[in-house]
N, C-alpha and C positions, 0 to 999 in steps of 0.2 A: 611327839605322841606320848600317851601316858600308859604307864603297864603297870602294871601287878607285879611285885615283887616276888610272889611266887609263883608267878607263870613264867617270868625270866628263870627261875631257878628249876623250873619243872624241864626247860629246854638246855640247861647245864649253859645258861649266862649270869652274867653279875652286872651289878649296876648298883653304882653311888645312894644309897638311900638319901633321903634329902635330911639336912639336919631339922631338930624342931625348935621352935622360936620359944621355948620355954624349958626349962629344966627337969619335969617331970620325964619318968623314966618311961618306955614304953613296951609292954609284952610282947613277948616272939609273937602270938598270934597278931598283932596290932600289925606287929612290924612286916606280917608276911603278906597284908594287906593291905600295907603301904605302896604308894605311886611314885613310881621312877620316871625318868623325860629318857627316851630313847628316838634318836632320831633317823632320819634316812640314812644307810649306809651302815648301822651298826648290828644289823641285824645278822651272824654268816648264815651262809645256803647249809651249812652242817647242821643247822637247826630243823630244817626238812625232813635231813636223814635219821636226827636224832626221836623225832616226833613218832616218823615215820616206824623207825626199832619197838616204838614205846609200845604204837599199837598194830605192830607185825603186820607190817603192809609194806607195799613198793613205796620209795617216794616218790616214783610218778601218781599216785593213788592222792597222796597227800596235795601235791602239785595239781594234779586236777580239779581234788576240792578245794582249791584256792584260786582257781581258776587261769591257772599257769599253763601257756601255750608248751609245747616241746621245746620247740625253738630255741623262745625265751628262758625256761627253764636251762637250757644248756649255756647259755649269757648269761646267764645268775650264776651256774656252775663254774664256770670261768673267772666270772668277775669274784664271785666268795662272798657275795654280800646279794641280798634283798630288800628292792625297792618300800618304801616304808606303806604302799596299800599292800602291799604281798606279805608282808611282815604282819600288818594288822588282822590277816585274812589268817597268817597262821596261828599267831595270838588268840584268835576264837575259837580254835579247834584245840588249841591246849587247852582253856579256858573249861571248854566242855569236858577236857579229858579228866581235869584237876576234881570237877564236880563228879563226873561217876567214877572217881577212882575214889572220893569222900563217899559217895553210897552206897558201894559197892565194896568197900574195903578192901580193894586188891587191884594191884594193875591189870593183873591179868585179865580179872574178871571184867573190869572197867573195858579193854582192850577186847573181849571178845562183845561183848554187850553191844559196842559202838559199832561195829564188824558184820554182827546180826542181822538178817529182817525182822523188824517191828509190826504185827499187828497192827496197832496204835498209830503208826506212820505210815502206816500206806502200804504195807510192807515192803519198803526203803529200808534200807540200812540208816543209821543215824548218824551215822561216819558223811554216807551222801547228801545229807540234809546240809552241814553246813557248809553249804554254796552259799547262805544265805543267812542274812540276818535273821527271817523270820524262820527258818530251820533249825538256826540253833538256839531259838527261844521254844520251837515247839519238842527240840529234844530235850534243851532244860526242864521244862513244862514236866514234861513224861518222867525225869529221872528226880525231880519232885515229889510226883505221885509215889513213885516206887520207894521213896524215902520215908513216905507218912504211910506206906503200905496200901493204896487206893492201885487196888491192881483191873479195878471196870473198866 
């Protein structure tokens, strides 16, 4: 699976940047949106808890919107590692977290924002939305608006 080098580093992992087939040099921003191969197994469960701290919730909360049974959840706790769709599911909820913490300019605010009832969402929290693909293209969507200032 391919990741974002800065979505690995928003969950406190690291990962081999790929080298480039040419000598030119490349900007930090380049670099922080450069794609890593991370595969099943190298994902740990402390990335749950650490997502989980960023935006002050349970990581059963996180686990839920990732669609993580209990059960299973406590097999992943044991085992220390997440299956590589559990992984990709938490991936989209950093993903998200990375962008309203860019629009928002603050974790905090990023982290309450996401936490919130939205209007605009149904009034859902946006945190609940991504269960889903199309949920967290429709909180991208929203946290778009709220970047170009479109607050209708």
């Amino acid at each position: 699976m391919k990741v974002r080098i800065s979505t690995l580093s928003r969950l406190g992992l690291a990962a081999m940047e790929p080298k480039a087939r040419y000598r030119a040099s490349r900007s930090s921003a380049a670099a922080e949106d450069t794609l890593a191969d991370f595969s099943d197994g190298q994902v740990p469960y402390d990335a749950v808890e650490e997502i989980a701290r960023k935006l002050a919730v349970e990581p059963e909360a996180i686990l839920g919107v990732m669609g993580v049974a209990p059960r299973t959840a406590a097999r992943r706790r044991q085992e220390r590692t997440l299956k590589a769709a559990e992984a990709d599911r938490l991936f989209r909820i950093t993903r998200v977290l990375d962008e309203a913490i860019r629009v928002f300019a603050s974790e905090d605010k990023a982290a309450h924002w996401l936490r919130s009832p939205h209007p605009l969402l149904w009034q859902q929290t946006p945190l609940d939305l991504l269960d889903s693909d199309a949920g967290a293209k429709a909180v991208t969507d929203e946290l778009t608006r709220i970047d170009y200032g479109d607050f209708t």
